[in-house]
Each structure stands twice: as structure tokens, then as C-alpha cells.
C-alpha positions, 0 to 999 in steps of 0.5 A: 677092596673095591665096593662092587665086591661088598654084595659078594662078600656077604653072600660067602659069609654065608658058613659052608658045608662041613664037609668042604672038600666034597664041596669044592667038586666040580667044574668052576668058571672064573668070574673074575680075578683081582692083582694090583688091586685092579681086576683083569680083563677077560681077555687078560684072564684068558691070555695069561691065567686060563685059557678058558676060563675054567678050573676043575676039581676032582678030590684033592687036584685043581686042573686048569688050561694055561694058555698055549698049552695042549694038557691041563696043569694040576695042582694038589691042594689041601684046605682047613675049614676050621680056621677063621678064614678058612685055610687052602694051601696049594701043594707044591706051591710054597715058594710062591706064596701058597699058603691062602684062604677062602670063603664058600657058599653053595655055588660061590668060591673065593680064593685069596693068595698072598703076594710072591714076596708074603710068606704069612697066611692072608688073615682077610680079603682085601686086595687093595695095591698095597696088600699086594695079594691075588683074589680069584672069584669063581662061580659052579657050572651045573653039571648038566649044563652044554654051553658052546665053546668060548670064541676064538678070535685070531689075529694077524701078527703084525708085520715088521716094520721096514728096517731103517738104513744100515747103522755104522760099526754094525760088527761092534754092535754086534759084539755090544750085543752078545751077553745076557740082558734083564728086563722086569715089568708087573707081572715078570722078570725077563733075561735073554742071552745072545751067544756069539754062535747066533743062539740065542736062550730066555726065560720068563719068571712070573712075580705076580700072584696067581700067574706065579702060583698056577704057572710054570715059568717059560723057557725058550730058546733059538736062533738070533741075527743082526740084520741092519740095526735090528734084532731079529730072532727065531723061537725054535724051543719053548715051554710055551708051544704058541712062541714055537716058530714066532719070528721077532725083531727089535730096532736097536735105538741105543746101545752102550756095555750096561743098557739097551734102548729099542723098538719092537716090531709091534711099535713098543719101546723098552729098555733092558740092563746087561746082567754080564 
């Protein structure tokens, strides 16, 4: 764990009330959050975990604001204060690791989640890469406190770069085309299906500790066409209400029956398998 923890640390070692569900009442600012034994950003933390940055608890329901969403997710909870560490599992939750721990101290919580793939009770808080766990810091807001809203910056989307001229065999590029492909990264794996009727349907299934623990996996679907040498679609239905409307292409730079090789419309290259 990174040394700039160690004062933390101390702090929460500090034992907490008896009653610890009395405790936990109230509203929380995260402070920070550590995965892959690297902490995330605020920005990261406000795009991907909550979108502002706080987590409220009201008895045994924890309330958060996941990003592109109008109402707060809640997620029933129950905690051991007498284990060492203590114990907090996330009701509902057990497929994805909810079985985790934490330290209180007055108006410091600390919260370690196991891996995705780690079924067993974390027994400290280390979350260095290889432990593969989720540590999430959080600090009370006072009850009497008015702060203003955070900002909200927009930006521009982006705008798709100029198609390139016409690829030859653009009807057996698209027949190459229809089926389901599968990608992963850090945080998730991504299957798209494209149907010969131009519909297109997606998911997202988050791998990474708390994004798994705290959101739901996204569903989308639309419309898809091939419009010289690039994929462009339309997210018509989605779980996630900010991919509503989005418009989205890809430049095709290789195409075969198992691989698919592009460039999306932000400059961002990327590769995905046939799955069938």
C-alpha cells in the first residue's frame, strides 16, 4: 500500500463506537478510491463510480448517484463489529465480491472489497496490484454544512473524422460484419452484436471491484450502418441514459472471419474477436 496511506491508517485504528450501524449514518464524501493498486482520479471517480462523490446511509441502505443516472442506486448492507477487521457485506452483491471489511474512526470510514474473482473475506488493507482488491476512503460531511454543487464542465463531442474513400468489396465487408464481437480492458468486457436488419444490441460487464460491486452492467441497443469503410451507429436504448441519442463511428483497418482492427472517431485504435 502506498506509504502516503500509513497516517490514515493509524487514525482508523483508532477502535470505533460499539454501536457501529449508528455510526455509519450519514452522508460521506469520498476522499478517494484505490484499484489496481493505483488510486483514481477525481475525475475517474465522478465518471465511473459517483457522480458526485457522495454516499449516503440511511439504516442499513447505502445510496449513491452512478453517473447518467436521475435516481440513486441503493444497496442493503449488514456489518460484524466484532471480527478482526471488522466485517461489512453488501447484500445482494455476493457474486461480485461483497464479502469485505472496514476500519471506522469518528468521521473516517474505510471500506476494502475483494476482487471480482476472490471469494474469501479480505483479512487486511492492502491493495497493492496484486491483491487485486478495491479500498474506498470516505470522509462525514457535518450535517449542517451548504457546500455548492460540484462544477459541471461539458465538452463537445468530438466530431467524426472525414470518412477515407470507399473500401472495395464494401458488401462483403458488411456480411464479415454481422455477428458478435468481444473486447476486454481493466475495468470490463464488451460484446456488440450487429444484425443483418441494421440493429445493432451491447453490453458492458464491469470486472473491476467497486464499479462491479456498486453498478449495474449496461445494456444498449440501436441502429448500425456501413457507410464507407466505417461503422456508424445510433444508441436508440440503453441502461445508461447519457449513451441515449450518442452517435458513433469506427473506421474499419482490418477485417477477417475472427478479428476486427479500427479507429474510432476520437483517434482511438482497438481490437475485438468474433465470439460467433
Amino acid at each position: 500500500m502506498s506509504t502516503g496511506l500509513a497516517p490514515l491508517l493509524l487514525a482508523l485504528s483508532i477502535s470505533a463506537a460499539p454501536d457501529d450501524l449508528k455510526a455509519f449514518q450519514g452522508t460521506w464524501k469520498v476522499v478517494a478510491i484505490f484499484e489496481h493498486g493505483e488510486a483514481l482520479s477525481e475525475e475517474k471517480i465522478a465518471t465511473s463510480f459517483v457522480a458526485d462523490g457522495k454516499i449516503t446511509v440511511d439504516g442499513p441502505v447505502i445510496s449513491l448517484l452512478p453517473p447518467g443516472q436521475f435516481e440513486p442506486k441503493q444497496i442493503a448492507f449488514t456489518i460484524d463489529p466484532t471480527t478482526d477487521p471488522k466485517g461489512i457485506d453488501l447484500v445482494g452483491t455476493s457474486k461480485v465480491g461483497s464479502k469485505g471489511i472496514y476500519m471506522l474512526s469518528g468521521d473516517s470510514l474505510m471500506i476494502c472489497l475483494p476482487g471480482p474473482d476472490q471469494a474469501d473475506r479480505p483479512t487486511d488493507f492492502n491493495v497493492s496490484k496484486a491483491s487485486k482488491r478495491a479500498l474506498l476512503i470516505l470522509k462525514r460531511e457535518a450535517p449542517a454544512s451548504a457546500a455548492p454543487p460540484p462544477a459541471v464542465t461539458t465538452t463537445t463531442a468530438a466530431k467524426p473524422a472525414p470518412p477515407p474513400p470507399a473500401p472495395p468489396a464494401a458488401e462483403d465487408m458488411r456480411k464479415l460484419l454481422i455477428g458478435t464481437w468481444g473486447s476486454q480492458d481493466d475495468d470490463a468486457v464488451y460484446y456488440t452484436t450487429l444484425n443483418p436488419d441494421g440493429t445493432f444490441s451491447s453490453s458492458t460487464t464491469w470486472k473491476s471491484g467497486f464499479k462491479k460491486a456498486f453498478h449495474s452492467d449496461v445494456r444498449s441497443s440501436g441502429t448500425w450502418s456501413l457507410e464507407k469503410g466505417m461503422i456508424v451507429s445510433t444508441v436508440t436504448v440503453s441502461t445508461d441514459r447519457r449513451l441515449v441519442g450518442q452517435i458513433y463511428s469506427v473506421r474499419v483497418t482490418h477485417l477477417n472471419d475472427t478479428s476486427l482492427l479500427g479507429v474510432d472517431d476520437k483517434g482511438r485504435t482497438f481490437s475485438q474477436w468474433r465470439v460467433r
